[in-house]
VEXGU-485650 format. One record per residue (C-alpha): residue in one letter; x, y, z. Coordinates in steps of 0.5 Angstrom, whole numbers, padded with zeros to 4 digits, always signed. Layout:
% residues N
AXYZ ...
***
This chain:
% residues 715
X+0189+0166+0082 X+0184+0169+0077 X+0178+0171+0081 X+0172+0169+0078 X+0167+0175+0074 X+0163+0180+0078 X+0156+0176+0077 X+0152+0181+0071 X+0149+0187+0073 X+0142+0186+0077 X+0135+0191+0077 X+0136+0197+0081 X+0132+0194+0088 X+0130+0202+0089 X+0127+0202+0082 X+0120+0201+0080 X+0120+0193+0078 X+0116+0194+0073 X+0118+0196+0066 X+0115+0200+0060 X+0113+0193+0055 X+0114+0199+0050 X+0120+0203+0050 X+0121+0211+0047 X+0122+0211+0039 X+0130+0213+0037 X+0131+0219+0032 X+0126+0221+0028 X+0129+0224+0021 X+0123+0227+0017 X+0124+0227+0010 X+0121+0230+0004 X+0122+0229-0003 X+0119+0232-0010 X+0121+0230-0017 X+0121+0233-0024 X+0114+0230-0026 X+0108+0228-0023 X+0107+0231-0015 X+0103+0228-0008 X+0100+0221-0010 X+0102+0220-0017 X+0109+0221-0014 X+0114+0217-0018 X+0109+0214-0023 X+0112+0217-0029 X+0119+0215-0028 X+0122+0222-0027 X+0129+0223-0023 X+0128+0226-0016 X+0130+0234-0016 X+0128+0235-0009 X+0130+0232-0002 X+0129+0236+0005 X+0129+0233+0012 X+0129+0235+0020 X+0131+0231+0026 X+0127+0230+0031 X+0128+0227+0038 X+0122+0224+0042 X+0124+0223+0048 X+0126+0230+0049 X+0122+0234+0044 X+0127+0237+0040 X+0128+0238+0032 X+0135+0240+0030 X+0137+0244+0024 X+0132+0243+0018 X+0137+0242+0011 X+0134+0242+0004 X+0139+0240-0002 X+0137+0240-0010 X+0138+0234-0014 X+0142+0234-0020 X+0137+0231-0026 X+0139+0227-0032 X+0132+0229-0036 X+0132+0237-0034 X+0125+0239-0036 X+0120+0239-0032 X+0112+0238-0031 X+0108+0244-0031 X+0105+0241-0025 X+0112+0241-0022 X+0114+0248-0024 X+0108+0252-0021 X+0109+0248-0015 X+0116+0249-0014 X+0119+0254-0017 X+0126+0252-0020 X+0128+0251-0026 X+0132+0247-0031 X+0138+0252-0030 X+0138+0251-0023 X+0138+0242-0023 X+0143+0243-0028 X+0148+0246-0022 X+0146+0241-0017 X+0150+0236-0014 X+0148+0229-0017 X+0144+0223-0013 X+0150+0220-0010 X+0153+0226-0008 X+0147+0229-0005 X+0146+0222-0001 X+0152+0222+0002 X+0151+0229+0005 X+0145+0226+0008 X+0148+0221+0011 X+0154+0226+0014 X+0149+0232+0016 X+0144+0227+0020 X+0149+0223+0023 X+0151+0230+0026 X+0144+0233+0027 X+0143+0227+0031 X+0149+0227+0036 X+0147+0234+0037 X+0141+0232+0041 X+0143+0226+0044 X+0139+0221+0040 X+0141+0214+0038 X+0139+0211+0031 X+0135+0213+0027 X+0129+0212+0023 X+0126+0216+0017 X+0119+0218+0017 X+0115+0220+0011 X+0108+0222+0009 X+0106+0215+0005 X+0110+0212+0001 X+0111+0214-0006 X+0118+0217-0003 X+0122+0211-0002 X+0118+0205-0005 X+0116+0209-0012 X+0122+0214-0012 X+0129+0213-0008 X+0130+0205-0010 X+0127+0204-0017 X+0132+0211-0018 X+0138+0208-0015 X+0137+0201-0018 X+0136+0205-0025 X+0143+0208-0023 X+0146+0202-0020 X+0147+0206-0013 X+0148+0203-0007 X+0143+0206-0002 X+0144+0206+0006 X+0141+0202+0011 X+0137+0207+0014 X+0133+0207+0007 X+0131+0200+0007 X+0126+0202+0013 X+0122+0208+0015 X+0115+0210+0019 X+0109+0212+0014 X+0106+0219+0019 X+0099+0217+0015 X+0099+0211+0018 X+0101+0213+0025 X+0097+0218+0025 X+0091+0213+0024 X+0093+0209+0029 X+0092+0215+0034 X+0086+0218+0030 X+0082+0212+0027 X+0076+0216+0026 X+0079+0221+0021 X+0080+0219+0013 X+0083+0213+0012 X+0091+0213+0011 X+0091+0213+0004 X+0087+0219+0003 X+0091+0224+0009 X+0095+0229+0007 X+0099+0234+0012 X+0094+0239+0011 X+0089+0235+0014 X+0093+0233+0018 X+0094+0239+0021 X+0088+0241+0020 X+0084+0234+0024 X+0089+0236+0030 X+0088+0244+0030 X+0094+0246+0029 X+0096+0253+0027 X+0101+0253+0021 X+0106+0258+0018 X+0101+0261+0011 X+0108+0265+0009 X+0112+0260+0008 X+0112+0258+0000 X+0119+0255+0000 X+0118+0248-0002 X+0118+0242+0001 X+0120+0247+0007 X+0113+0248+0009 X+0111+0240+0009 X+0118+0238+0013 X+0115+0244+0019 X+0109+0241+0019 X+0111+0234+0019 X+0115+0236+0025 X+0110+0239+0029 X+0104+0233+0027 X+0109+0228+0031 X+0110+0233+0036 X+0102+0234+0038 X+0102+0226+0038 X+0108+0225+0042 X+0104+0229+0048 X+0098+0226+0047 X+0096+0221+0053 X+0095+0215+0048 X+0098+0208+0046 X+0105+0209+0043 X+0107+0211+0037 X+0113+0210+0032 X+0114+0203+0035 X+0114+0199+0029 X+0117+0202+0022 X+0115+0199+0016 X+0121+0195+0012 X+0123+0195+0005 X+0126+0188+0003 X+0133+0189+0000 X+0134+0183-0004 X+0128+0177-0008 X+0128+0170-0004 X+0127+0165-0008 X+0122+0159-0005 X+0117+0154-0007 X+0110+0155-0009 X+0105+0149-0008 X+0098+0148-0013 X+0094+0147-0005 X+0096+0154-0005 X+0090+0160-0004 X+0094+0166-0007 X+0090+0172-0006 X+0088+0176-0014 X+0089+0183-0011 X+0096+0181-0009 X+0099+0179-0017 X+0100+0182-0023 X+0103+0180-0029 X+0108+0184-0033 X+0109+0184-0040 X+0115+0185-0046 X+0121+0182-0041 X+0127+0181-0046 X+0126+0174-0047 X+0134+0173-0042 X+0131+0176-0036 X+0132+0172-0030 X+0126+0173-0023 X+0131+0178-0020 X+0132+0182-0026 X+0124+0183-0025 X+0125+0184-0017 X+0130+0190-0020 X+0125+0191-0024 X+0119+0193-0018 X+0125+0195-0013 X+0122+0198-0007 X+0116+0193-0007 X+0116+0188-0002 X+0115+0182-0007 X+0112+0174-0003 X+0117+0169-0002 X+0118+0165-0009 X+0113+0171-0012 X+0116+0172-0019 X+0114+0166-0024 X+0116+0167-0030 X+0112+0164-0036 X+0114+0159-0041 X+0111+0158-0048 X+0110+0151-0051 X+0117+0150-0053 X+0119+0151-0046 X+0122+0158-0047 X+0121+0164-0044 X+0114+0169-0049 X+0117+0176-0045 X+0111+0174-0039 X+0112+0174-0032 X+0107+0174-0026 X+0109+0177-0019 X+0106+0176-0013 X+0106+0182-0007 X+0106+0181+0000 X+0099+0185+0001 X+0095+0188-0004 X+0098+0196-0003 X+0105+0193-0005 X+0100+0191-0012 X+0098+0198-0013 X+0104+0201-0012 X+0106+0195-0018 X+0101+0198-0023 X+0103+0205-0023 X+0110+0202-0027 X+0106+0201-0032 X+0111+0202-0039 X+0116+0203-0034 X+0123+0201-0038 X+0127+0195-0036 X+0133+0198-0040 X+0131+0199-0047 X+0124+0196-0046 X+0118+0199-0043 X+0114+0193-0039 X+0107+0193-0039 X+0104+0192-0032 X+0096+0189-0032 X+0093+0186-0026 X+0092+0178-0026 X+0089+0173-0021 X+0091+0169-0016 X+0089+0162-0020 X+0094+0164-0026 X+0100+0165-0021 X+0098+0157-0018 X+0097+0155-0025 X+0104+0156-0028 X+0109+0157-0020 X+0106+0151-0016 X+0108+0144-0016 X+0106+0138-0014 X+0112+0134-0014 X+0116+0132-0007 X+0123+0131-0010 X+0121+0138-0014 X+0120+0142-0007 X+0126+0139-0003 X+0131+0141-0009 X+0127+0149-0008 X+0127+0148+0000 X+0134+0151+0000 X+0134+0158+0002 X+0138+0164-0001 X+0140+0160-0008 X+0141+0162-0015 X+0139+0157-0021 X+0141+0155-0027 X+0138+0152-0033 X+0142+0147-0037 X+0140+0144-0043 X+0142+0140-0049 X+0145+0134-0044 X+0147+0128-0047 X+0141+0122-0044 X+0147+0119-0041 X+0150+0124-0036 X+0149+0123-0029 X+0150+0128-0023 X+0158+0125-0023 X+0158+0128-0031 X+0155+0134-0030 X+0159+0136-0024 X+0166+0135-0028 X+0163+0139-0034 X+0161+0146-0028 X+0169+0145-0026 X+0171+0146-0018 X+0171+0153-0020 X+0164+0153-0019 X+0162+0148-0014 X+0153+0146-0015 X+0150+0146-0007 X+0150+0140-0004 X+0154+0136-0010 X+0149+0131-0013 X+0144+0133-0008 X+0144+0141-0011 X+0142+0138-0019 X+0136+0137-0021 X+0135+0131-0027 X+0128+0133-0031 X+0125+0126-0033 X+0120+0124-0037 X+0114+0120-0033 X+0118+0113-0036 X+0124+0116-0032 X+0128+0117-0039 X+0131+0124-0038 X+0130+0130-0042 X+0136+0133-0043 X+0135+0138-0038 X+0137+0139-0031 X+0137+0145-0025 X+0143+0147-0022 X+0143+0151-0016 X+0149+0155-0013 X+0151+0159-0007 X+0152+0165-0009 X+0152+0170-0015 X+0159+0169-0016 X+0158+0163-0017 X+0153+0162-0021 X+0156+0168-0026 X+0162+0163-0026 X+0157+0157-0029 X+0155+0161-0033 X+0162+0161-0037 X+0160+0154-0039 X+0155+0156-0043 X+0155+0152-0050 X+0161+0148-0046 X+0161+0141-0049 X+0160+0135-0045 X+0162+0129-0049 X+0159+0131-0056 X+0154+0136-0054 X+0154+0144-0053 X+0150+0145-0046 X+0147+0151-0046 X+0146+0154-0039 X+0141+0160-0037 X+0139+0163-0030 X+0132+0160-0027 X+0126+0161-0023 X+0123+0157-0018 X+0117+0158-0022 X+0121+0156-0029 X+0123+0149-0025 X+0114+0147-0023 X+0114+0149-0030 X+0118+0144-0033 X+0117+0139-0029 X+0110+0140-0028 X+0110+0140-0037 X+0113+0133-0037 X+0109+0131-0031 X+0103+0132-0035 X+0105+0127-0041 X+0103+0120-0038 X+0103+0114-0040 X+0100+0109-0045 X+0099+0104-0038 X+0097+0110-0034 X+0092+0112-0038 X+0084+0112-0036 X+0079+0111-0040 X+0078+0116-0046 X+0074+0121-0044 X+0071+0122-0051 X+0067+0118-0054 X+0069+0115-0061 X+0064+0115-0067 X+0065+0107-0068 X+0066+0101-0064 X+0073+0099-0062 X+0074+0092-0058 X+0078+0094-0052 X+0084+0092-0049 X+0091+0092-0050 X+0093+0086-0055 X+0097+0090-0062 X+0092+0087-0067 X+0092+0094-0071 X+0099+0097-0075 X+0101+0104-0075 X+0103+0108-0081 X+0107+0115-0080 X+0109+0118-0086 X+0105+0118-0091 X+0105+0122-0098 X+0099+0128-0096 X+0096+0126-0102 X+0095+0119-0100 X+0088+0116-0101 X+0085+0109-0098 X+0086+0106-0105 X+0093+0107-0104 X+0094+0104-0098 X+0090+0098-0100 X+0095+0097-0106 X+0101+0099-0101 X+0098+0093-0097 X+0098+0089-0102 X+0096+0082-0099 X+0095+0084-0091 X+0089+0088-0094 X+0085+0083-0094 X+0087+0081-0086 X+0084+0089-0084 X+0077+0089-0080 X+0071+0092-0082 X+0071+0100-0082 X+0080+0098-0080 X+0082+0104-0083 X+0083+0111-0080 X+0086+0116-0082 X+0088+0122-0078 X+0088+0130-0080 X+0091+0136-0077 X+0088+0141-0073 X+0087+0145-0079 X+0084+0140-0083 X+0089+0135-0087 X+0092+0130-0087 X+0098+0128-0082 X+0102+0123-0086 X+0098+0118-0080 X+0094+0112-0081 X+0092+0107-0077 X+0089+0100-0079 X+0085+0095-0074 X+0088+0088-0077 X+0083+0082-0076 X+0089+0079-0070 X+0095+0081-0067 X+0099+0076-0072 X+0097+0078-0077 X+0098+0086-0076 X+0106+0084-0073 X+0105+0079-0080 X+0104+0086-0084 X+0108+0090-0081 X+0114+0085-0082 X+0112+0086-0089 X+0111+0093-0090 X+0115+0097-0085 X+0119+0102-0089 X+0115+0100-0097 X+0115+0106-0101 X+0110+0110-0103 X+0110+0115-0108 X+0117+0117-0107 X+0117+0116-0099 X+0118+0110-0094 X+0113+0109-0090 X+0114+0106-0083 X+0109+0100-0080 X+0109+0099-0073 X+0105+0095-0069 X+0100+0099-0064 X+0093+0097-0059 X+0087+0099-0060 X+0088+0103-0054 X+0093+0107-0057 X+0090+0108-0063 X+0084+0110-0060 X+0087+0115-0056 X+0090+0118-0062 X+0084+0118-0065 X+0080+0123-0059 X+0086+0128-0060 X+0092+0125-0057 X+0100+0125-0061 X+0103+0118-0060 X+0111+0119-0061 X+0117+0114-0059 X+0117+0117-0053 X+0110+0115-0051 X+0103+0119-0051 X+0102+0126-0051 X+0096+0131-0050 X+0093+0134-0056 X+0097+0140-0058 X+0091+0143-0061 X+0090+0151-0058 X+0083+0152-0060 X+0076+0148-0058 X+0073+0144-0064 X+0066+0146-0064 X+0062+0139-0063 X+0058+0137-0069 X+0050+0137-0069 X+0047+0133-0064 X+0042+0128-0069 X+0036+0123-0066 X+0037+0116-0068 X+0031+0110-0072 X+0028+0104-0069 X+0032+0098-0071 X+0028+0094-0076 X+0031+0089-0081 X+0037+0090-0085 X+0037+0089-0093 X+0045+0087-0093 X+0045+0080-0096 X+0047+0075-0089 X+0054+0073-0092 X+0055+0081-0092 X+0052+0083-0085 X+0055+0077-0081 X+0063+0081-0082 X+0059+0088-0078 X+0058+0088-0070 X+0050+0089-0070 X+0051+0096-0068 X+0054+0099-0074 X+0048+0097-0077 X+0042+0101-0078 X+0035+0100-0080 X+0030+0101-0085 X+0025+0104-0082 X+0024+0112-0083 X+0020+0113-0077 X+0023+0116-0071 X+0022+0114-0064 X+0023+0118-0058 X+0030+0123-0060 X+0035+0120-0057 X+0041+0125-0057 X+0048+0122-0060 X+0054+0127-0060 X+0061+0125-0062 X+0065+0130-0058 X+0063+0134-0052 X+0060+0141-0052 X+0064+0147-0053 X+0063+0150-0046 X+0067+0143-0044 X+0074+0147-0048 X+0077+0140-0049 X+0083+0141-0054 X+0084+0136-0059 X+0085+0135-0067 X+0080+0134-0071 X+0080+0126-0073 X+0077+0123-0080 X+0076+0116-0080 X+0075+0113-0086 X+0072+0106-0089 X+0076+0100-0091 X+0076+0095-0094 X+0072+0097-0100 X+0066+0094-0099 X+0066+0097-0092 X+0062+0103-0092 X+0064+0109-0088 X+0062+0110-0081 X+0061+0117-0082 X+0056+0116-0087 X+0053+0112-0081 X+0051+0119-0078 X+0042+0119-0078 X+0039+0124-0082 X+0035+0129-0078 X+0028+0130-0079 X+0029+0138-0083 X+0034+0133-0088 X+0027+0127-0088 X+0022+0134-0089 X+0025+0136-0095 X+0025+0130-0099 X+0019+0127-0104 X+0015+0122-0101 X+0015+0117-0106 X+0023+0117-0104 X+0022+0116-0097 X+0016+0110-0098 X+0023+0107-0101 X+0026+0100-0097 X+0033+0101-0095 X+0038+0104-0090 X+0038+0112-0090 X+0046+0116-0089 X+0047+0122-0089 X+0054+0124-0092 X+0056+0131-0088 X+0063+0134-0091 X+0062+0134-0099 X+0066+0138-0103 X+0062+0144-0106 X+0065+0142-0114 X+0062+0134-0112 X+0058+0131-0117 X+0053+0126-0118 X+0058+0121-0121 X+0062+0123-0115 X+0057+0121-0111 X+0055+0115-0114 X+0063+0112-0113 X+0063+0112-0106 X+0057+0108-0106 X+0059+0103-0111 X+0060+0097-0108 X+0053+0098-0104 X+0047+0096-0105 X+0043+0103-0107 X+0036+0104-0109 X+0033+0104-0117 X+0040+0107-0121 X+0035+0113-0123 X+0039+0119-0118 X+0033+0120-0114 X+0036+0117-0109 X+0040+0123-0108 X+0038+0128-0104 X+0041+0134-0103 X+0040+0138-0097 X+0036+0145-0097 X+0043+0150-0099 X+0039+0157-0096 X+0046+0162-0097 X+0051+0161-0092 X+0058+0165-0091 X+0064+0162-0091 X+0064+0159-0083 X+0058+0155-0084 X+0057+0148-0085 X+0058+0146-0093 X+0054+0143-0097 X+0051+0136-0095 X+0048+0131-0099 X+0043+0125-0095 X+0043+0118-0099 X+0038+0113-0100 
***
C-alpha cells in the first residue's frame, strides 16, 4: 500500500513569521552601447548600425561585480560620425575586423550566463542609462536584420529612472547622465580611464552600488518591459485618446499591414489595436497611418524615426491627435467590436465577392488548409445600411501561418468572380463599416439641413421624373422637346437641372410633374427616348429625393449617398427682402405660382430680413454646387427671384425706379452676354416700356478672376 505524500513544506516555526513584501533583485547585467552616428540622446535617431556593446554583472544581494566585457561590432555602413570618432576612437578598419551583431549577441549571452553562475546569481536583468539602447538601437537594428533576439532584451531597468525614484529632488530622469549621477552622489570616478564605453560601465556599476547601501524603499523591483509582438483589438468612438500619445506616419507602401508598422517603431510599446491605417475615398490604403502609443515618451521616441526607411522608403513621422485616431479607428457597431473582441488574430481582406455568397461559399473557397476562426463566426460580411452586401468581407485567422496560406487565394475565382484577398487592421475594418455606415437611407433620412431657394411640397408621393443621362450640352429647350406632350403636365419652376462641383452639367435633371400619374405616365413614355445620340433614362422619384439631390446629395441605384464634394462652397451674399404689395401678373397668370414665389412691386425696403441659401462657410458643409432652372417657358427662373440689394437700387436712374413692376436681379450672367440675350430670357414676361433702359448693369469696379462675374439687375 502506497503511503500518502508528505504534507508540503511549512514556515520554519523558529523563523521570523514575517516576510520581506519586497524581495532582493536578481542579477544585474550593466550594459552600454555606442553606434556609428549620433551618441547620448540622439542615440539611434539617425538610424546608424551599433559598433560598440560593454557590459559588467553585478550581484545585489552580495555586492559583487564580476568580469567587465567589451566587444566591437561588425558595421554594414563602416563611416563614422565626426562626433563618433572623437569620442570613441576607433576606426573604419578596426569595425571591419569585428565580428557581425549576431555573433557578437551570441557571445553575450554565453559570457554573461557564465559571469552569472560565477556569483551565485539567479536571472538577470539588464540595466541601462535610459532607454535609447534597447528601444532605439538593438531592436529597430535586429528587425532591420531579420534577428531574433534573446528574452532578456525585451525587459531591462532604466538606471535614471531608478535613480529618481531614490533622489527625487535631482533633475528629471530624462535629463540625468551618469556624470551627474555620480557627481549628485559624491562619488570619486576614475578621471584616467579614457577607453570607451569602459568609464560609463564602471561608473554605473558603482551608482548601483551606492543605492543598494543606502537605507531607503527598494530598487530594481520592477523592470520595464519592451513588447515582443503588436495586439490587435477594437478601438470604440467613446473612446478619450490622449494627442501627446499618437503620431501619424507618412509614405507606407500602399501593401503595408499594421504589423509591418509595428515593425516599422520596433522597440516601442505600441497600445492595444493602436495602428490604424488610413483609407482614401475609394476605400484603399493613401500610404498613412496613424499609431497610438502607450505613454507620451513612447511617442517621443516615434518622432526621432523621422525618414526612418520601412525597405526602400523613407517614413515620414508627424505628430497627430487623439481625435484623428477616434475619427478613422473607432467604431460604433456591436457586430463590428464582437468580431474584433477575439485576441491574438490576423485579418484578411477579401474583395470582389459575388453578392450571392454566404459564409458557406466563402469557407469552400479558402480551403481546409486554411480554416477561418470560429467557421461563419470568424467572417465578417460588409453591407449596405439596406442589408445589400458589398462584395467585401473580413476573415480572421489564428495564426500567420494561416493567413499566409489564405493569401494563396488572392485573385482565386469563386463562381465567376476573382477574389482578391489582402491583409487587414482592426482600424481598416471601423473604416469601412463606418464608411457604408455613413450612407443612409431615403426613409432614414432627417429633414434637410439646408434650405432650398424654392418652394417644395413635402412628402414622399413619386410626382417628379428623374433624368440621368443627359447630353452635357442639353438646354431647357431640349428637354421640353424630348418631353414632348408630359411638358405641359410640369409644375411651376418644375425643372432643375443639376451641376457638378466644378460647375457644369452632370447629365441629371430633375422634373416636378403636376401628380404622380402623370410623372409615372411620362416616364413610361420617355425612359430610354434619345437625344442627341444618347438614351435618357426617366424614373419616377419623390420630392424628398429630389430635394436631397439638389442640397448635395448623390441618388444612385443603391440608395442615397453624402455629397462627395471635398471643399466648402462659399455661401452667396445675404440680401434683405421688400414689402409684399400687389403684383402686375394677369390673375390667370398668378393663380399657377404659390404666393410665395412671387414679389412685390414695391422698391421701398422694410426692415432687412436676411435671406441666405446655404450656410456660412465656417459651418464646412460639403456639397455640389446645385443650379435650378425655370420650366415651363413662361415660368420665370427662380434664381431671378433673388431681391436686388440696395448698392444694386443706388445706382440705378430715379426715373427707372418710379417704374411699376417686379424688380429681379439676375446673378451669374456670361461677361460676352448682351442686350438681346437678355432680353430672350424675358421673352415671355411682362417687361417694362422696350427701350433697354429697364437694364441695369451693375457697378463693374475691376475684379480679378476669383471675384463674382458681371451682374445685371432687370426691370
Amino acid at each position: 500500500m502506497t503511503p500518502p505524500p508528505p504534507p508540503p513544506p511549512g514556515p520554519d516555526p523558529g523563523a521570523d513569521s514575517t516576510t520581506d513584501p519586497c524581495p532582493e533583485p536578481g542579477s544585474l547585467v550593466v550594459l552600454f552601447g555606442a553606434t556609428a552616428g549620433a551618441l547620448g540622446p540622439d542615440l539611434g535617431s539617425d538610424e546608424t548600425d551599433l559598433i560598440l556593446l560593454v557590459w559588467q554583472v553585478v550581484e545585489p544581494q552580495s555586492r559583487q561585480v564580476g568580469t567587465l566585457h567589451k566587444s566591437l561590432v561588425r558595421a554594414e555602413a563602416a563611416a563614422l560620425s565626426p562626433q563618433c570618432r572623437e569620442a570613441s576612437g576607433l576606426s573604419a578598419d578596426s569595425l571591419a575586423q569585428a565580428e557581425p551583431l549576431d555573433k557578437v549577441l551570441q557571445q553575450f549571452s554565453q559570457l554573461v550566463s557564465r559571469d552569472v553562475a560565477l556569483l551565485g546569481g539567479g536571472p538577470y536583468v539588464l540595466c541601462t542609462d535610459g532607454q535609447q539602447l534597447l528601444r532605439q538601437v538593438l531592436h529597430p537594428e535586429a528587425s532591420r536584420k531579420n534577428l531574433v533576439l534573446p528574452d532578456a532584451f525585451f525587459s531591462y531597468y532604466d538606471l535614471r529612472r531608478e535613480f529618481n525614484m531614490q533622489h527625487p529632488s535631482t533633475s528629471p530622469a530624462k535629463d540625468l547622465t551618469v556624470a551627474t549621477m555620480a557627481q549628485d552622489l559624491g562619488l570619486e570616478t576614475d578621471a584616467t580611464e579614457d577607453d570607451f564605453g569602459v568609464w560609463e560601465v564602471k561608473t554605473m556599476v558603482a551608482v548601483i552600488l551606492h543605492l543598494l547601501k543606502e537605507p531607503s524603499s527598494p530598487l530594481f523591483l520592477k523592470p520595464e518591459v519592451i513588447k515582443q509582438k503588436y495586439e490587435t483589438g477594437p478601438c470604440s468612438k467613446a473612446d478619450v485618446v490622449d494627442s501627446e500619445t499618437v503620431v501619424r506616419a507618412r509614405g507606407l507602401p500602399w501593401q503595408s499591414s499594421d504589423q509591418d508598422v509595428a515593425r516599422f517603431f520596433k522597440g516601442l510599446n505600441i497600445a492595444r489595436g493602436g495602428v490604424a491605417l488610413c483609407l482614401n475615398a475609394q476605400g484603399r490604403r493613401n500610404g498613412e497611418a496613424l499609431i497610438r502609443f502607450v505613454d507620451s515618451e513612447q511617442r517621443d521616441l516615434a518622432l526621432q524615426r523621422h525618414k526612418h526607411h520601412m525597405g526602400v522608403r523613407y517614413i515620414e513621422v508627424y505628430k497627430a491627435t487623439g481625435e484623428e485616431f477616434v475619427k478613422i479607428a473607432g467604431g460604433t457597431s456591436l457586430e463590428v467590436a464582437r468580431f474584433l473582441s477575439r485576441e491574438d488574430q490576423v485579418i484578411l481582406r477579401l474583395r470582389g465577392l459575388p453578392f450571392s455568397a454566404g459564409p458557406t461559399d466563402v469557407l469552400g473557397f479558402l480551403g481546409p488548409e486554411c480554416p477561418v476562426t470560429g467557421g461563419a463566426d470568424g467572417l465578417l460580411f460588409v453591407r449596405h445600411p439596406d442589408g445589400r452586401p458589398t462584395g467585401d468581407a473580413f476573415a480572421l485567422f489564428a495564426c500567420e501561418e494561416l493567413a499566409q496560406a489564405a493569401l494563396r487565394r488572392h485573385k482565386g475565382m469563386l463562381g465567376k468572380r476573382y477574389i482578391e484577398l489582402f491583409r487587414s487592421t482592426a482600424a481598416e475594418v471601423q473604416q469601412v463599416l463606418n464608411r457604408y455606415a455613413s450612407s443612409p437611407l431615403l426613409p432614414t433620412l432627417t429633414a434637410p439641413l439646408l434650405p432650398i431657394p424654392f418652394p417644395l411640397a413635402a412628402g414622399t408621393g413619386r410626382d417628379c421624373v428623374r433624368l440621368r443621362g443627359l447630353p452635357y450640352t442639353a438646354t431647357i429647350e431640349d428637354i421640353l422637346g424630348f418631353l414632348g406632350e408630359a411638358a405641359a403636365d410640369i409644375r411651376p419652376h418644375g425643372v432643375h437641372m443639376v451641376l457638378n462641383q466644378q460647375g457644369r452639367p452632370s447629365g441629371d435633371a430633375f422634373i416636378q410633374m403636376t401628380s404622380a400619374e402623370r410623372a409615372l405616365a411620362a416616364a413610361h413614355r420617355c425612359h430610354k427616348k434619345m437625344m442627341k445620340e444618347r438614351y435618357v433614362e426617366v424614373v419616377p422619384c419623390s420630392t424628398e429625393e429630389m430635394s436631397r439631390v439638389l442640397i448635395g446629395g448623390t441618388l444612385g441605384r443603391s440608395g442615397m449617398s453624402p455629397p462627395p464634394c471635398k471643399l466648402p462652397c462659399l455661401s452667396p451674399p445675404t440680401y434683405a427682402t421688400f414689402q409684399a404689395t400687389p403684383t402686375l401678373i394677369p390673375t390667370e397668370t398668378a393663380a399657377l405660382y404659390p404666393s410665395s414665389a412671387l414679389l412685390s412691386a414695391a422698391r421701398v425696403p422694410a426692415a432687412p430680413s436676411p435671406v441666405a441659401y446655404y450656410p456660412g462657410p465656417a459651418t464646412q458643409l460639403y456639397m455640389n454646387y446645385t443650379a435650378y432652372y425655370p420650366s415651363p417657358p413662361v415660368s420665370p427662373t427662380t434664381v431671378g427671384y433673388l431681391t436686388t440689394p440696395p448698392a444694386a437700387l443706388a445706382s440705378a436712374p430715379t426715373s427707372v425706379l418710379s417704374q411699376p413692376g417686379a424688380l429681379v436681379r439676375m446673378q451669374g450672367v456670361p461677361y460676352t452676354a448682351g442686350m438681346k440675350d437678355l432680353l430672350s430670357v424675358f421673352q415671355a414676361y411682362q417687361l417694362a416700356p422696350d427701350d433697354y433702359s429697364s437694364l441695369i448693369p451693375v457697378g463693374d469696379p475691376p475684379r480679378t478672376v476669383l471675384q463674382a462675374p458681371k451682374e445685371w439687375v432687370c426691370l
